[in-house]
C-alpha positions as CSV (number, residue, x, y, z in Angstrom):
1,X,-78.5,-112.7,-257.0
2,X,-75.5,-113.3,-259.1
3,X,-75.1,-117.3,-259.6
4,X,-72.0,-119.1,-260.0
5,X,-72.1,-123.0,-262.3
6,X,-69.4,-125.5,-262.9
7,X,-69.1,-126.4,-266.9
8,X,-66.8,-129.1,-266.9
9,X,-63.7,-128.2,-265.4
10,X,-65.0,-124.1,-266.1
11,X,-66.9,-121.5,-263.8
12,X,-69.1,-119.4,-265.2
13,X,-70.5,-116.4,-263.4
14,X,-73.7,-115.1,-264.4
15,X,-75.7,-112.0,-263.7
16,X,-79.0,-112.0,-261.9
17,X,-81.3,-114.0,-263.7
18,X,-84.7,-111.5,-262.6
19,X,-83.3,-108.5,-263.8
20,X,-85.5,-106.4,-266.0
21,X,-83.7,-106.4,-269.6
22,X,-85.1,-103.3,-271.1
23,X,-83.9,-100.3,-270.2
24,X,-85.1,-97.5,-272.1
25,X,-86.7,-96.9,-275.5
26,X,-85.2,-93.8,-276.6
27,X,-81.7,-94.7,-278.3
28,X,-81.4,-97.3,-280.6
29,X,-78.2,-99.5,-279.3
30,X,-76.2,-102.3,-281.0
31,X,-73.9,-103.1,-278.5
32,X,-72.2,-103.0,-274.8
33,X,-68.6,-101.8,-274.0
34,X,-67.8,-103.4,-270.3
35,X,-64.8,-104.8,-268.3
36,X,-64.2,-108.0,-266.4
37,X,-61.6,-107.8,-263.8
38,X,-59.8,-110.7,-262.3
39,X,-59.0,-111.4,-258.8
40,X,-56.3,-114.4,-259.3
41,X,-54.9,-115.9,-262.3
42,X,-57.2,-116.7,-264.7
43,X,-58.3,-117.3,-268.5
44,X,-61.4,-116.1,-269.9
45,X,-62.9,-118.8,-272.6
46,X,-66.3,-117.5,-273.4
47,X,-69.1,-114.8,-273.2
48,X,-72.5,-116.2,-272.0
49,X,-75.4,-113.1,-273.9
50,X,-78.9,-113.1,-274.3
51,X,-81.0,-110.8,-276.3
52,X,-83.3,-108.5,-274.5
53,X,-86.7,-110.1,-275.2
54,X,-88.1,-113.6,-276.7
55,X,-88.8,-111.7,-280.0
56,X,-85.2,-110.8,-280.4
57,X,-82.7,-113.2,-281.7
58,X,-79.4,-112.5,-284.0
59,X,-75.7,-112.9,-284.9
60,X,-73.3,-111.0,-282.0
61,X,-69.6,-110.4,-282.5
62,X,-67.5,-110.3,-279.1
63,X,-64.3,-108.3,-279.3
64,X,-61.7,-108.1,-276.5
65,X,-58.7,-106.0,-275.3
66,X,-56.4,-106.0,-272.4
67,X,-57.2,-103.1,-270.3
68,X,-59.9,-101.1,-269.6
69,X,-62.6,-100.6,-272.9
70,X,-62.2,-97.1,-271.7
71,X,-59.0,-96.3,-273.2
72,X,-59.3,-98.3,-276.5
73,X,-63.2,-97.9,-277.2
74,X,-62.7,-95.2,-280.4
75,X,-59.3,-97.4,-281.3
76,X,-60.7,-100.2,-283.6
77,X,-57.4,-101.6,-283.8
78,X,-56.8,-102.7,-280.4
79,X,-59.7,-104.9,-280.3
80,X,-59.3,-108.5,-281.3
81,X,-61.9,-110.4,-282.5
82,X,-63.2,-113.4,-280.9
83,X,-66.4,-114.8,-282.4
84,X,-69.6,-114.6,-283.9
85,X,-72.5,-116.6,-283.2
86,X,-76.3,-116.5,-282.8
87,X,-77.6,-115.3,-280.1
88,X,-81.6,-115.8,-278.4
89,X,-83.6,-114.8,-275.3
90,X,-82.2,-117.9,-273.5
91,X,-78.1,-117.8,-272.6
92,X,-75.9,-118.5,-275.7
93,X,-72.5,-119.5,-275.5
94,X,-69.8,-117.6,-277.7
95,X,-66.8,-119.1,-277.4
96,X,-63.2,-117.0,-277.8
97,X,-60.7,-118.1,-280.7
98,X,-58.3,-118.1,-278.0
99,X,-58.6,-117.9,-274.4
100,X,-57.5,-114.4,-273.0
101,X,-55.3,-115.1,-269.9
102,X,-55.6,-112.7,-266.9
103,X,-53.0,-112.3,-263.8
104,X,-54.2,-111.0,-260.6
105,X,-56.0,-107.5,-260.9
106,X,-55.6,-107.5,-265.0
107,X,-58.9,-106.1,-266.6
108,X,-60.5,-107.4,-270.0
109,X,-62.4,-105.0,-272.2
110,X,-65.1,-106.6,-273.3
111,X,-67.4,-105.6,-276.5
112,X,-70.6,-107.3,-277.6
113,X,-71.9,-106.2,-280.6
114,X,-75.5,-107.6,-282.0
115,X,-76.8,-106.9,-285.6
116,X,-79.9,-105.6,-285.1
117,X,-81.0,-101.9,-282.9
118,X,-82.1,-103.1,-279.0
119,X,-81.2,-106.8,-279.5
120,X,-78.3,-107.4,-276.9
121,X,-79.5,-107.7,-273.0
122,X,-78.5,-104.8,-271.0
123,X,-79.9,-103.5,-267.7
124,X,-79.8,-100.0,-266.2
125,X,-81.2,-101.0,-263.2
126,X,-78.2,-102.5,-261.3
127,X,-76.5,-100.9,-258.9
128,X,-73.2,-102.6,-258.0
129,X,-71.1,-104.9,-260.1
130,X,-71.0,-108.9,-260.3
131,X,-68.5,-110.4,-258.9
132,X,-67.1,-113.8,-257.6
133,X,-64.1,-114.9,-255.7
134,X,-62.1,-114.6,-259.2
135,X,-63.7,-111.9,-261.4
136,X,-65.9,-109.1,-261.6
137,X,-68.2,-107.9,-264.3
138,X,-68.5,-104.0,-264.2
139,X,-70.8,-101.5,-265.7
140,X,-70.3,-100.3,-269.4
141,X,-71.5,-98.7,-272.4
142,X,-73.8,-98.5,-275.1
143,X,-72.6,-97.8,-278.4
144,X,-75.4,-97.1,-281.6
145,X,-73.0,-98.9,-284.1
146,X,-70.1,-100.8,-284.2
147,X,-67.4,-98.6,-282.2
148,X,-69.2,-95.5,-282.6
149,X,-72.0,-93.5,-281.3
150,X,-71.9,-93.7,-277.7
151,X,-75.5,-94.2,-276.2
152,X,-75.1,-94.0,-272.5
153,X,-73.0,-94.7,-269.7
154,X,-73.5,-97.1,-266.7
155,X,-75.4,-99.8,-268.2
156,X,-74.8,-103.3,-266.9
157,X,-74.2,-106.3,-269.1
158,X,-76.9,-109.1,-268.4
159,X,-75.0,-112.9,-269.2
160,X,-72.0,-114.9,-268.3
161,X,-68.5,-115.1,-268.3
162,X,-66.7,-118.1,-268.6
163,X,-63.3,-118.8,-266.8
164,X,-61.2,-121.2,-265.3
165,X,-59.0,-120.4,-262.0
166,X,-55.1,-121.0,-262.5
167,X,-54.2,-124.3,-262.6
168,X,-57.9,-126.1,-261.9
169,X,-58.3,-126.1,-266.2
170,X,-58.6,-130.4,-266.3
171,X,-57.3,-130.0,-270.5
172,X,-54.1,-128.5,-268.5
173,X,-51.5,-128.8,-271.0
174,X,-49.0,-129.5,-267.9
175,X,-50.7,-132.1,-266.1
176,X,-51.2,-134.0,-269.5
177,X,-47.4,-134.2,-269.3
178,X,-46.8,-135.1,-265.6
179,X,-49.4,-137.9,-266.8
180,X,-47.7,-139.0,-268.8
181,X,-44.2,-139.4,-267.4
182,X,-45.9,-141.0,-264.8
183,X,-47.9,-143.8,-266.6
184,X,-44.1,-144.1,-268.3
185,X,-42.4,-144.8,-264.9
186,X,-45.4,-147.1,-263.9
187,X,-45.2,-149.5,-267.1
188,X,-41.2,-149.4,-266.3
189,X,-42.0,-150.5,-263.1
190,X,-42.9,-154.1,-261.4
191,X,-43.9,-152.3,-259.0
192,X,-47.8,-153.6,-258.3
193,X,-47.5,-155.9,-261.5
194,X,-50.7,-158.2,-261.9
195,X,-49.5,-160.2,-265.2
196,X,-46.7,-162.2,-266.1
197,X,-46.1,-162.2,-269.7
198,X,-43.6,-165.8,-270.7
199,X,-41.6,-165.4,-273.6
200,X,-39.4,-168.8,-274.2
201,X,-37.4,-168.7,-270.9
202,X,-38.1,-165.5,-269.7
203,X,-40.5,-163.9,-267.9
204,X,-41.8,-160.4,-267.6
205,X,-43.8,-158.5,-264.9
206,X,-46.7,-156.4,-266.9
207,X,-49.9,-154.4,-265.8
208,X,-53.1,-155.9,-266.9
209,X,-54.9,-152.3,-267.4
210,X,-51.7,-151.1,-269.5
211,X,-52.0,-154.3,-271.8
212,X,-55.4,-153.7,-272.1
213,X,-55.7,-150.0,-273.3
214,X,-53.0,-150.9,-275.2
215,X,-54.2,-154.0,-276.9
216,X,-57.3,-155.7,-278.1
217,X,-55.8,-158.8,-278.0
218,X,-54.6,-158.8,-274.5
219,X,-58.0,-157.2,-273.8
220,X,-60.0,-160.0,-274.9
221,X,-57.5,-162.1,-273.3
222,X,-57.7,-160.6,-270.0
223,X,-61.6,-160.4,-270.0
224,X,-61.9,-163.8,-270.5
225,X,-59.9,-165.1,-267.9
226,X,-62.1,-162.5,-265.3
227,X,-65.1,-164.1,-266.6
228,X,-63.9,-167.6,-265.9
């Protein structure tokens, strides 16, 4: 079965982790062409790949372009390149420069290129895509070189995509703001005020946990009067 994990505030969906990874041993691939198609809002951060044996390890380059890979696959120039990293039998994370956002029913075109002949994980074997409430990995192509030499069609890519839903991203630039109007408001506020700061005649209404972020002193301060 197809498995779903939380990474921080990130899903990623991953395809079934018995698969057989070896295909065939008659064309000599270096790559995968496949799409990922979102259900709701989304952004796509990473690619999770694997290579397709413990022998196999080396540097893969993901490229991406909005739409299907079909239309753009002999048009180097669509494709933006994301990243390259190492890559190993076990899952390896390659992270996007920049995540590619997704509306409802968008597709991504998706291309994982490896350095060396037979090194990425692919699968011929399944027989429906991989899906999730949010996104769906579908079947692709192998390529023999970088954009050229198609291979053969309906091969599955075996790994991970890595997404957040709309508005559940907890590095949300927007909620960082709303924070922080809100810790404003609250510090303007005597509104649940624990400490009373006296200054000559005057007296003023504070928030412990504010001074305390905010100050060593009043840290120190504070501490020691909870310990006494």
């Amino acid at each position: 079965m197809a498995s779903q994990i939380q990474s921080r505030a990130r899903a990623i969906l991953r395809t079934p982790e018995d698969e057989e990874r070896y295909g065939w041993a008659y064309c000599a691939y270096r790559g995968i062409m496949f799409n990922v198609t979102s259900s709701t809002n989304l952004k796509v951060y990473a690619v999770h790949a694997v290579t397709c044996g413990a022998p196999y390890k080396g540097d893969f380059t993901v490229f991406t372009v909005k739409g299907s890979f079909r239309e753009h696959m002999r048009n180097r120039q669509s494709w933006t390149e994301q990243c390259t990293g190492p890559v190993i039998h076990e899952f390896s994370r390659l992270e996007f420069s920049a995540p590619q956002v997704l509306e409802r029913g968008n597709t991504l075109g998706i291309y994982v290129a490896a350095s060396k002949v037979y090194c990425a994980g692919v699968t011929v074997y399944r027989r429906k895509p991989v899906s999730d409430a949010s996104i769906t990995i579908s079947s692709g192509v192998t390529l023999a070189a970088e954009f050229e030499g198609m291979n053969k069609n309906e091969v599955h890519f075996i790994g991970g995509i890595e997404y957040t839903v709309d508005g559940q991203d907890f590095n949300n630039t927007k909620a960082l703001n709303n924070l922080s109007q809100d810790l404003q408001a609250y510090c303007l506020s005597d509104d649940m005020a624990d400490v009373t700061l006296i200054i000559g005649d005057s007296r003023l209404p504070a928030h412990g946990l504010i001074l305390a972020a905010r100050s060593s002193v009043f840290r120190a301060k504070l501490q020691h009067l909870m310990q006494e």
